[in-house]
TORSERO-579243 format. One line per field, with one value per residue (C-alpha): residue in one letter; x, y, z. Coordinates in nm, 4 decimals. Example, Ala and Ser with C-alpha at 12.3 -4.5 7.8 and 13.67 -1.06 7.14 Angstrom:
2
r = A | S
xx = 1.2300 | 1.3670
yy = -0.4500 | -0.1060
zz = 0.7800 | 0.7140
This chain:
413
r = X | X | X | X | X | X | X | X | X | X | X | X | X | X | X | X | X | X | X | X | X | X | X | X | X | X | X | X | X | X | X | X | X | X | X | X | X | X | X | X | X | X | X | X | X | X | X | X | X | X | X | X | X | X | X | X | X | X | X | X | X | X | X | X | X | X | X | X | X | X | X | X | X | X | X | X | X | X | X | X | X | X | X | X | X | X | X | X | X | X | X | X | X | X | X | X | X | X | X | X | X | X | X | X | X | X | X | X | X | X | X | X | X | X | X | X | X | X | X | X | X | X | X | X | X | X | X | X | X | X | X | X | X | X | X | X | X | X | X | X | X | X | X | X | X | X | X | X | X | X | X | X | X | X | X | X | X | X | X | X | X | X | X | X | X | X | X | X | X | X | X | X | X | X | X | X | X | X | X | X | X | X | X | X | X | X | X | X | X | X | X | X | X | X | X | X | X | X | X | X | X | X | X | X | X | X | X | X | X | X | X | X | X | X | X | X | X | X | X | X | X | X | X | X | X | X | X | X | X | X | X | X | X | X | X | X | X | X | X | X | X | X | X | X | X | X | X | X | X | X | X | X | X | X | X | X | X | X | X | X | X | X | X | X | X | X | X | X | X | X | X | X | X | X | X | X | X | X | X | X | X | X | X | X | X | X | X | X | X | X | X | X | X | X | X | X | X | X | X | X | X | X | X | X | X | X | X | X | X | X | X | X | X | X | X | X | X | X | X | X | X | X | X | X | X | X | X | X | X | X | X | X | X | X | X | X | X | X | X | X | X | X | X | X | X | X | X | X | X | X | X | X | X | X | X | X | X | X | X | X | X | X | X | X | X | X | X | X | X | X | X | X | X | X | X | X | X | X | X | X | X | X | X | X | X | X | X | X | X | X | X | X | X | X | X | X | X | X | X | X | X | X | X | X | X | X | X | X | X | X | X | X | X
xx = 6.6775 | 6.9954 | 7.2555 | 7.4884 | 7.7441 | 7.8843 | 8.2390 | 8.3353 | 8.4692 | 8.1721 | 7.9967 | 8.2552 | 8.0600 | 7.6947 | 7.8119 | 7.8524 | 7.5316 | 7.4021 | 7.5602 | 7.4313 | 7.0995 | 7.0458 | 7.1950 | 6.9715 | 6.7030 | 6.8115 | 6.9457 | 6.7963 | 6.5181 | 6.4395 | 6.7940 | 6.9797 | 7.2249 | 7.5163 | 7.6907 | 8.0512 | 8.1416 | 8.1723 | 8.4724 | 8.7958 | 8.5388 | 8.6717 | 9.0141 | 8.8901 | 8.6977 | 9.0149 | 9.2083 | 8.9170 | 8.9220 | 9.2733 | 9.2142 | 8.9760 | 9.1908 | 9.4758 | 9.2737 | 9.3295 | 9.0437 | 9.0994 | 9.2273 | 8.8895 | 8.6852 | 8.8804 | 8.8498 | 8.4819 | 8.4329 | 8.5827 | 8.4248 | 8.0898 | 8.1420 | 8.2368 | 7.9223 | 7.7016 | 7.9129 | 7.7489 | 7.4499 | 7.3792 | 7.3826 | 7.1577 | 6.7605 | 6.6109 | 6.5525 | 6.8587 | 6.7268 | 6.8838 | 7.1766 | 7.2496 | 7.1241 | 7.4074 | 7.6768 | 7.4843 | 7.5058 | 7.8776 | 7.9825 | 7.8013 | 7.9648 | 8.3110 | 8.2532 | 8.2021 | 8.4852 | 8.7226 | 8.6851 | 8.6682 | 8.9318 | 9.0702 | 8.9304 | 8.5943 | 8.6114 | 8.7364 | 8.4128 | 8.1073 | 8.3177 | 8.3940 | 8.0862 | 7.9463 | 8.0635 | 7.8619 | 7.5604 | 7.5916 | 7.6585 | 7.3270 | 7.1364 | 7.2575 | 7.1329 | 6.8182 | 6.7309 | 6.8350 | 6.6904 | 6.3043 | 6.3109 | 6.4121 | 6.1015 | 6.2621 | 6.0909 | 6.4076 | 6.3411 | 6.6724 | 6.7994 | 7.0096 | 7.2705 | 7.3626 | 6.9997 | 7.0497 | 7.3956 | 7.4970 | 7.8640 | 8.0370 | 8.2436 | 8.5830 | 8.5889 | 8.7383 | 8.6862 | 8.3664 | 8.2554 | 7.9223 | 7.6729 | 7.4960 | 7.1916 | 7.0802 | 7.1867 | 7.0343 | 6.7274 | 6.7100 | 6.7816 | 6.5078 | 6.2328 | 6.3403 | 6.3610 | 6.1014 | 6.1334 | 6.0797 | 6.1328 | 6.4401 | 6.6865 | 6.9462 | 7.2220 | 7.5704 | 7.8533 | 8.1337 | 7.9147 | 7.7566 | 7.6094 | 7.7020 | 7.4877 | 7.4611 | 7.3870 | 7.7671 | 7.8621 | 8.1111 | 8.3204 | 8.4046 | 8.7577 | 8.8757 | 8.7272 | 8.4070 | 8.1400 | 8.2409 | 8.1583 | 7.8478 | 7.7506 | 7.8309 | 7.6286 | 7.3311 | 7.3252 | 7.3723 | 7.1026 | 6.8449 | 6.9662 | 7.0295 | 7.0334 | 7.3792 | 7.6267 | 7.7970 | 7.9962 | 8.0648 | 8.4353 | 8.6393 | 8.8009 | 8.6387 | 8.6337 | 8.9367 | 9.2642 | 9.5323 | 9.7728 | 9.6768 | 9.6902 | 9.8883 | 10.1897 | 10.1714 | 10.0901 | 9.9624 | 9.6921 | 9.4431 | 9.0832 | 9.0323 | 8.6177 | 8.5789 | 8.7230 | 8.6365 | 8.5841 | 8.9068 | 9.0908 | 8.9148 | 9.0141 | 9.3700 | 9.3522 | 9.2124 | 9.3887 | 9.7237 | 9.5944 | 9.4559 | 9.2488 | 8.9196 | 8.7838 | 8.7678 | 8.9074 | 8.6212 | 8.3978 | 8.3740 | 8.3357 | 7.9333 | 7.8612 | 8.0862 | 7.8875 | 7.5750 | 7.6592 | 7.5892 | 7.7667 | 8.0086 | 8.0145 | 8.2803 | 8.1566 | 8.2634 | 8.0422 | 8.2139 | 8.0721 | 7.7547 | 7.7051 | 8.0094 | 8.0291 | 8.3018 | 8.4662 | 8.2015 | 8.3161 | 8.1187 | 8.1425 | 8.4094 | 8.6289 | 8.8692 | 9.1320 | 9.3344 | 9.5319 | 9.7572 | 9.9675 | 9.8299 | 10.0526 | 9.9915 | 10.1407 | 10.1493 | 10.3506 | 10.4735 | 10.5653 | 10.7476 | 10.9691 | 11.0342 | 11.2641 | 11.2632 | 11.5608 | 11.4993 | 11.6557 | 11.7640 | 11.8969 | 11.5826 | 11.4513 | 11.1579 | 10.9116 | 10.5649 | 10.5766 | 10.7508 | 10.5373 | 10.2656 | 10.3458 | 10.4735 | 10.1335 | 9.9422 | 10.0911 | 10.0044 | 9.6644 | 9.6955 | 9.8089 | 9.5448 | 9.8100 | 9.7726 | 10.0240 | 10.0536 | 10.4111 | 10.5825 | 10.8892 | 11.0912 | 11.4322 | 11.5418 | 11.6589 | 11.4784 | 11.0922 | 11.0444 | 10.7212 | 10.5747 | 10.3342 | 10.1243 | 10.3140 | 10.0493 | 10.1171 | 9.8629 | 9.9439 | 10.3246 | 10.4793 | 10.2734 | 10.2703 | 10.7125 | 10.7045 | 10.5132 | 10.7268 | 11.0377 | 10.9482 | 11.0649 | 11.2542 | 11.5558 | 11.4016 | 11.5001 | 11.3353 | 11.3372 | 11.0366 | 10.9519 | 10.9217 | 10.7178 | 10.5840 | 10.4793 | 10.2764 | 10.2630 | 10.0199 | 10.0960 | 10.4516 | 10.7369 | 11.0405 | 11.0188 | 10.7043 | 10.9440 | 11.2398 | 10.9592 | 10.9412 | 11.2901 | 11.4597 | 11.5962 | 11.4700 | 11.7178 | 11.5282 | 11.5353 | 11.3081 | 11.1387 | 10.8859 | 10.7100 | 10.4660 | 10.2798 | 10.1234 | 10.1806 | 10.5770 | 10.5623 | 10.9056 | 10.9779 | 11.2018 | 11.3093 | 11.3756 | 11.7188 | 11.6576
yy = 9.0421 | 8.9024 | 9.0478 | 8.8676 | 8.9292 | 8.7956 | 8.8799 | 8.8803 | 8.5142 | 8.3722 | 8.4786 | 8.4856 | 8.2240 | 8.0887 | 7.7992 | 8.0738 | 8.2593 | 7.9011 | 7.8406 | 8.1808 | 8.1438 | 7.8271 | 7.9319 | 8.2245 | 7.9613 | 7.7780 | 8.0482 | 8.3966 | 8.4115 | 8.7444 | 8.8870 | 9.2149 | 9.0099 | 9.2730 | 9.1416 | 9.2462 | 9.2766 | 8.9424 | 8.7890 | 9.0720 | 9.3271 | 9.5534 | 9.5214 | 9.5469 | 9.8567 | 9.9873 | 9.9165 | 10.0983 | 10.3869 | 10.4005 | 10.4158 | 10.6712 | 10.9351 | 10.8578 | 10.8892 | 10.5449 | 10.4529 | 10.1199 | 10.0036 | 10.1412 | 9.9399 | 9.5773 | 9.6272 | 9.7463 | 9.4206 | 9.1384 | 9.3177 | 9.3112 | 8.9397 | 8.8280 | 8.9014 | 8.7787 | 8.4324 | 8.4468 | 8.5701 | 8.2967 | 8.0466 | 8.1407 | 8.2508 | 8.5614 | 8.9309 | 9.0585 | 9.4051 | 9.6212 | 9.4677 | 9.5544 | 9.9122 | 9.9101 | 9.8358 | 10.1448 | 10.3381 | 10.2979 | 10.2611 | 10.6212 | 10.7860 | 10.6771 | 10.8482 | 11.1849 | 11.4164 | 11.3647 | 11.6475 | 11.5541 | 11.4290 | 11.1002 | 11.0020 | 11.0979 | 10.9461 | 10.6534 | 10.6170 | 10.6812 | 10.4100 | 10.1500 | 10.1574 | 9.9967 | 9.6366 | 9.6290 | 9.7199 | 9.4662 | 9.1708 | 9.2587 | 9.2845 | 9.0207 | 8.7995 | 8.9900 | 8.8164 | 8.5057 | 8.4911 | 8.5888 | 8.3852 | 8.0670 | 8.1847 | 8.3759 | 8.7491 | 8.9360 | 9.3400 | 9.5082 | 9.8034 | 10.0995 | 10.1561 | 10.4973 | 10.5984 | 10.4704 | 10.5108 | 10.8751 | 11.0007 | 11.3189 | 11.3860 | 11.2198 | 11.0209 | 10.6498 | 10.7009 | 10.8189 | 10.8877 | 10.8039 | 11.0363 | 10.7817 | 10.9821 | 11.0493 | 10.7326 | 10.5327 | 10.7580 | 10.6022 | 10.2541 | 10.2238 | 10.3878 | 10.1223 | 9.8196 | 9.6011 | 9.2956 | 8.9827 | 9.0346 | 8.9720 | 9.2554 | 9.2863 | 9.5056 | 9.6703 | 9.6597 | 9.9322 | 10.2360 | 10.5029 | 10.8382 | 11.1988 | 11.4996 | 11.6391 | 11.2721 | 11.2183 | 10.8238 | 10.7556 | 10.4458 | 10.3853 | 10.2217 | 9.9009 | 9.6154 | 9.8068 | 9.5697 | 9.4655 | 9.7435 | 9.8101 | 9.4914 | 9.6991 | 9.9580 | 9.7998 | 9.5482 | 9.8624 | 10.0829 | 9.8000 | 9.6407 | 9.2850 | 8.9808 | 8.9233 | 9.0008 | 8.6816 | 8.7433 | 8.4415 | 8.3739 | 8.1185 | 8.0413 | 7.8324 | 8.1176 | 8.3247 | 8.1483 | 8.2748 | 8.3353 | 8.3556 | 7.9858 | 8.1805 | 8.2099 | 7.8997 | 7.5543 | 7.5036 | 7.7228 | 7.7013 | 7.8451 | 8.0910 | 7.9461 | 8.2763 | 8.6210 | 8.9069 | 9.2329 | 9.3810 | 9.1101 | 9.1107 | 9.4942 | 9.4464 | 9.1687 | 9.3859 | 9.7070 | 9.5392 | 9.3830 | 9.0744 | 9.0748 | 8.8383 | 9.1613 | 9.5031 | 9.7432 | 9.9423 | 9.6698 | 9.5587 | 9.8773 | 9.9113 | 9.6116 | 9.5952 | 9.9645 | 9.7359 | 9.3861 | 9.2627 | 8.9276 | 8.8537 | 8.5649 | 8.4152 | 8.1474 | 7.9176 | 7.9798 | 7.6427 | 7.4425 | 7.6366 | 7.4483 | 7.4707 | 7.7060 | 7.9326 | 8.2088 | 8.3958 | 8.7210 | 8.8934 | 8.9696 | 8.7642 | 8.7931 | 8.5129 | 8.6627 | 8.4953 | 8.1963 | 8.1122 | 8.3733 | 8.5016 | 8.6177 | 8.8848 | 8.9477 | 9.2815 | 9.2665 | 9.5225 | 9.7308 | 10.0616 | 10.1879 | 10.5562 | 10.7624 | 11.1568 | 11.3728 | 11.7438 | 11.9398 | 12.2031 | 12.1848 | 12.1254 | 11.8089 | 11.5607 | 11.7323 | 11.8957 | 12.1114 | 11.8421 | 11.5616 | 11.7952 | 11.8535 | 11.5208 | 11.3844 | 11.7112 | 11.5484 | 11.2039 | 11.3656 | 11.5227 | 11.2730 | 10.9782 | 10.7431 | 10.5133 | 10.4990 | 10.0922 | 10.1460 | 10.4737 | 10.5039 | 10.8091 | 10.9064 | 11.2904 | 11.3668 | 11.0936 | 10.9778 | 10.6240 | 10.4603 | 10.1963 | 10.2697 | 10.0115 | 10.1212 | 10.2317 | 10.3928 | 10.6368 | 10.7728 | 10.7088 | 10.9607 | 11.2151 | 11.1510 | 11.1700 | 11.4696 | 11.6461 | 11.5197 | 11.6341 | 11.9450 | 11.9663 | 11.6520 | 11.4721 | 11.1483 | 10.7827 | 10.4958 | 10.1095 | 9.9083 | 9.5148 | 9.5110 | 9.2781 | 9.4090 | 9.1272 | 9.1486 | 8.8744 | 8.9440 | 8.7567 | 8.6765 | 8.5145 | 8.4747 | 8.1614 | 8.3369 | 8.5497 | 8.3394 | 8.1250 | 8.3739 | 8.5491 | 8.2286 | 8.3996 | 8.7481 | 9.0332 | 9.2694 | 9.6420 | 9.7555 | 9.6124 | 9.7316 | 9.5953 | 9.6570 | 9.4377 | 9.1927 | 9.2919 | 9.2522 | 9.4283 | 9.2920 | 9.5259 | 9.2387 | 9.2003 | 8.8829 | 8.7886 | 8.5110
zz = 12.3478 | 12.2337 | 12.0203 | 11.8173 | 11.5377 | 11.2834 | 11.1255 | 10.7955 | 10.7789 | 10.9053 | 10.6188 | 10.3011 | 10.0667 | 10.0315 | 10.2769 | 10.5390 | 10.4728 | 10.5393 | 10.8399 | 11.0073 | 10.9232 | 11.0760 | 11.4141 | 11.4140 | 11.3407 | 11.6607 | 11.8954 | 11.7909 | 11.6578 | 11.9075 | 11.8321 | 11.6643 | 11.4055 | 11.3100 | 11.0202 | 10.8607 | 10.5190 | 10.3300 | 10.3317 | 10.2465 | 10.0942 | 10.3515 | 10.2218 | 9.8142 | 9.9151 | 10.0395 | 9.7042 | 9.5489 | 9.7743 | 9.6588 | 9.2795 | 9.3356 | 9.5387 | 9.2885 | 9.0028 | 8.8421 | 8.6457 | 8.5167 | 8.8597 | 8.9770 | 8.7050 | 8.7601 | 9.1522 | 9.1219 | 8.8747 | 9.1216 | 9.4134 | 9.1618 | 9.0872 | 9.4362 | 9.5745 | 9.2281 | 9.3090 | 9.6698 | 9.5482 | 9.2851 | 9.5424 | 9.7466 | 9.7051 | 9.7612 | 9.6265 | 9.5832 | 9.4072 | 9.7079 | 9.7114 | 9.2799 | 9.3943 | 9.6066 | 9.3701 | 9.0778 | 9.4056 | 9.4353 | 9.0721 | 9.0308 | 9.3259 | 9.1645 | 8.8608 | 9.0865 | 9.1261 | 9.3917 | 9.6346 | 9.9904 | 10.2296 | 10.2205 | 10.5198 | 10.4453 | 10.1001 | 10.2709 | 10.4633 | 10.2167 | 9.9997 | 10.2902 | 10.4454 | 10.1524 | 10.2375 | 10.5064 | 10.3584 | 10.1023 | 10.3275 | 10.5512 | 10.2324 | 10.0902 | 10.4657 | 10.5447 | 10.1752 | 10.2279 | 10.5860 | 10.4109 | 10.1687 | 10.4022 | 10.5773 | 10.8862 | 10.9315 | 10.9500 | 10.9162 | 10.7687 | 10.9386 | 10.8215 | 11.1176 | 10.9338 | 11.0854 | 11.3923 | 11.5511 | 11.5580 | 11.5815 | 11.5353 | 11.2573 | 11.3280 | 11.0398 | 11.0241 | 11.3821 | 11.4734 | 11.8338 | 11.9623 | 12.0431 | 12.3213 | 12.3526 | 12.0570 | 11.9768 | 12.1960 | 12.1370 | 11.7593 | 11.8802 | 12.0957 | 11.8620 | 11.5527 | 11.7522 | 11.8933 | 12.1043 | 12.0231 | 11.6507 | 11.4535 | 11.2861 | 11.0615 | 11.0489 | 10.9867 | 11.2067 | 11.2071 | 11.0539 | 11.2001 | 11.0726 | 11.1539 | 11.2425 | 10.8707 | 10.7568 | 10.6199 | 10.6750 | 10.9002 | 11.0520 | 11.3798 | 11.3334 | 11.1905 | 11.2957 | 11.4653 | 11.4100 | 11.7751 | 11.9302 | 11.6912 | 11.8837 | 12.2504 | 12.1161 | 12.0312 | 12.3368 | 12.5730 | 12.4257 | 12.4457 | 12.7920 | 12.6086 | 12.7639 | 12.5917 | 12.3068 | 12.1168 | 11.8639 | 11.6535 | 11.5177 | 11.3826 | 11.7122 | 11.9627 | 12.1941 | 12.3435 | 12.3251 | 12.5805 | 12.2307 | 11.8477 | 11.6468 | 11.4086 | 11.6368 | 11.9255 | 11.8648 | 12.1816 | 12.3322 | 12.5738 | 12.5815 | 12.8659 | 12.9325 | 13.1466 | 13.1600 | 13.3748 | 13.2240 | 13.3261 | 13.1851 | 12.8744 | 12.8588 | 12.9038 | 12.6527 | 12.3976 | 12.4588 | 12.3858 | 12.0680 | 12.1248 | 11.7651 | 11.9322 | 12.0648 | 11.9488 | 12.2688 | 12.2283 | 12.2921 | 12.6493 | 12.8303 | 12.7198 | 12.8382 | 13.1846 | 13.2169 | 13.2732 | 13.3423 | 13.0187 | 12.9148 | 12.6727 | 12.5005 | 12.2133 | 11.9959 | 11.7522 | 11.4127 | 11.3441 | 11.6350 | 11.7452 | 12.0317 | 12.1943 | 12.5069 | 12.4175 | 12.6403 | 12.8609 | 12.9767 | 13.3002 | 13.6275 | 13.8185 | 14.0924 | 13.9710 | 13.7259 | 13.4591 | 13.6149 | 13.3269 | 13.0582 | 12.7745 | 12.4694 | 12.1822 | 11.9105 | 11.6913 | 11.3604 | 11.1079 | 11.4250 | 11.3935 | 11.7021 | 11.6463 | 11.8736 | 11.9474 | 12.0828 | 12.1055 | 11.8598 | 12.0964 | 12.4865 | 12.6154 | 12.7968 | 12.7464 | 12.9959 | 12.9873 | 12.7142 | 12.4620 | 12.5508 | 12.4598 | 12.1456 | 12.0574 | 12.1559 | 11.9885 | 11.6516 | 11.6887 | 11.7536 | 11.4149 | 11.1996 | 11.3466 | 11.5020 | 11.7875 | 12.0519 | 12.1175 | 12.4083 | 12.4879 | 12.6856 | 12.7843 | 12.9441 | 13.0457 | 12.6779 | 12.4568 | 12.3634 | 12.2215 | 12.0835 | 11.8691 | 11.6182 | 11.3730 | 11.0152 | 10.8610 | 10.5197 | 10.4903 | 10.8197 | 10.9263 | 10.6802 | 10.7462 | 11.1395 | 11.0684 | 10.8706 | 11.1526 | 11.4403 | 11.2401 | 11.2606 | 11.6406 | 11.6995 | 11.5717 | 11.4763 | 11.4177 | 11.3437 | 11.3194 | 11.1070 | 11.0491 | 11.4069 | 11.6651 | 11.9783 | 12.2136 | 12.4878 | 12.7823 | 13.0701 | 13.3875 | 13.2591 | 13.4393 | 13.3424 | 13.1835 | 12.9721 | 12.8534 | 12.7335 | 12.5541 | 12.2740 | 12.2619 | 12.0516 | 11.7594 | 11.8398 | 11.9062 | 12.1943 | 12.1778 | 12.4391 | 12.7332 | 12.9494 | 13.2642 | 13.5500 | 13.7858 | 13.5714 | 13.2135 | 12.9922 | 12.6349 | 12.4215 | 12.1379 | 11.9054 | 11.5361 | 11.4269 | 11.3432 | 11.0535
């Protein structure tokens, strides 16, 4: 059984829809399909989420209309019974009218969760009524996590318990990426950008044949379009690589993601929804590592510094602390450096999460900070690697091992 996925570009209009069922028509027929939200119904759900916590009812009624009359637009294009997907929407235009009296992060999932569900109703329609048997799945049911919410760890076995009782080979499912279910049945998420490893999941519960997840990249590029006019597709990775790649940002692969399927050999494959037949990037089992540099690029960086208040030193006892309320307030650690008397780090500037993550740290520390930063990341740099993106760039941290620079810059224009 294969297992492939869809993100939420590959399927933001009817033309999309379109596309995806006719290469499960031609390529996976016996296949798991995970499917994002449509489009930036992730993001809208967010603004709604918002509204709600804040109270702000007739931000909650526009956002719930364009969000209502996105996917009607998608909808009338296509053919099929879409009665699930309007139950949806009453489902979520009722739970907004409920008081607000759980966590944010909590609220945040029940409410986001939702894209995803409409998007795989929305396909398992379409995919019927074009004549394909597709059997829609709940992934709430069927991938169980504790109760970390926005960031919900898998419970394998029971997990992959469920998985294996709902799914049959040689038949064809739908289903959501990024959401999961804890023990007393409350949805949760399992970070931004999940669907990847909803993919992992799946593909490692059933022992697939293969996980491709279809973008709108002709596979894995050694440095985002966005930022070099000139990049090359890596055709192969090996799992370590594809780690590294994806632990320092690299936004093809979710960092979760590879570490499933390395666990049992499964392959990897990136795809271009655009050009089906092309081979992509194949990630596996290799002994030949990256031969050329690849570059990442993380904006809207934040490079905070700590000094102790007192006499003391950065040693045991700070660092646990200082990592004790990163723990707290939910923020990633992307580079931390340290000296006898100072802690530095770079954090994504999140504004949910930064102020509260500052007020906690200031607690103990003096602390400073810079914003609008850009941490780049080269692995197997050289020197010239590194002047290539330093034009115009003023550099206030560096860092280095073996095979792996990280640049903390701002730009100067």
């Amino acid at each position: 059984m294969k297992i492939f996925k869809f993100g939420g570009a590959s399927v933001k209009d009817a033309a999309g829809v379109r596309n995806l069922a006719e290469i499960v028509r031609t390529q996976g027929q016996n296949a798991v399909i995970i499917v994002s939200a449509m489009g930036k119904t992730t993001n809208a759900l967010e603004g709604i989420v918002r509204a709600y916590v804040h109270q702000k009812t007739d931000d909650i009624q526009s956002q719930l209309a364009s969000l209502r009359d996105y996917h009607n637009t998608i909808m009338s294009e296509l053919t099929g019974d879409f009665s699930p997907v309007h139950q949806t929407l009453a489902h979520l235009e009722n739970q907004l009218q409920q008081p607000c009296n759980s966590l944010y992060d909590e609220i945040y999932d029940q409410i986001v969760s939702l894209g995803e569900v409409l998007s795989t109703q929305i396909v398992a329609a379409y995919l019927t009524q074009t004549g394909l048997s597709a059997h829609w799945l709940d992934a709430r049911h069927l991938v169980r996590t504790d109760t970390t919410f926005r960031e919900g760890r898998v419970d394998w076995e029971a997990t992959n318990r469920r998985i294996k009782d709902a799914i049959v080979k040689n038949q064809l499912y739908i289903t959501q990426g990024f959401i999961g279910q804890s023990p007393d049945n409350r949805t949760t998420t399992l970070g931004r950008e999940g669907s990847d490893y909803s993919a992992a999941i799946f593909a490692y519960c059933l022992n697939a044949e293969s996980v491709t997840i279809w973008k709108d990249v002709p596979g894995v590029l050694n440095a985002d379009p966005k930022w070099f006019d000139e990049t090359v597709l890596l055709s192969k990775l090996t799992y370590q690589d594809a780690i590294e790649l994806a632990y320092y940002g690299a936004t093809v692969i979710h960092p979760k993601t590879i570490k499933p399927l390395q666990n049992k050999g499964i392959p990897l494959c990136v795809r271009s929804f655009l050009q089906p037949d092309a081979p992509g990037t194949v990630i596996g089992n290799s002994d030949r590592h990256l031969s050329i540099p690849s570059f990442i690029f993380k904006v809207n960086q934040v490079l905070i510094s700590l000094h102790p208040n007192d006499f003391s030193f950065i040693a045991e006892d700070n660092l646990s602390r200082i990592f004790g309320r990163f723990a707290q307030a939910g923020v990633k650690i992307n580079l931390m450096q340290n000296t006898a008397i100072s802690f530095s780090v770079v954090v994504d500037n999140n504004p949910d999460r930064l102020p509260v993550l500052l007020d906690l740290l200031k607690q103990d520390f003096r602390v400073s900070y810079n914003d609008g930063l850009e941490l780049i990341t080269i692995r197997y740099y050289d020197q010239g690697t590194i002047e290539r993106v330093l034009p115009n760039k003023k550099l206030l941290l560096e860092q280095k091992s073996r095979y792996t620079v990280q640049l903390v810059v701002k730009d100067l224009d």
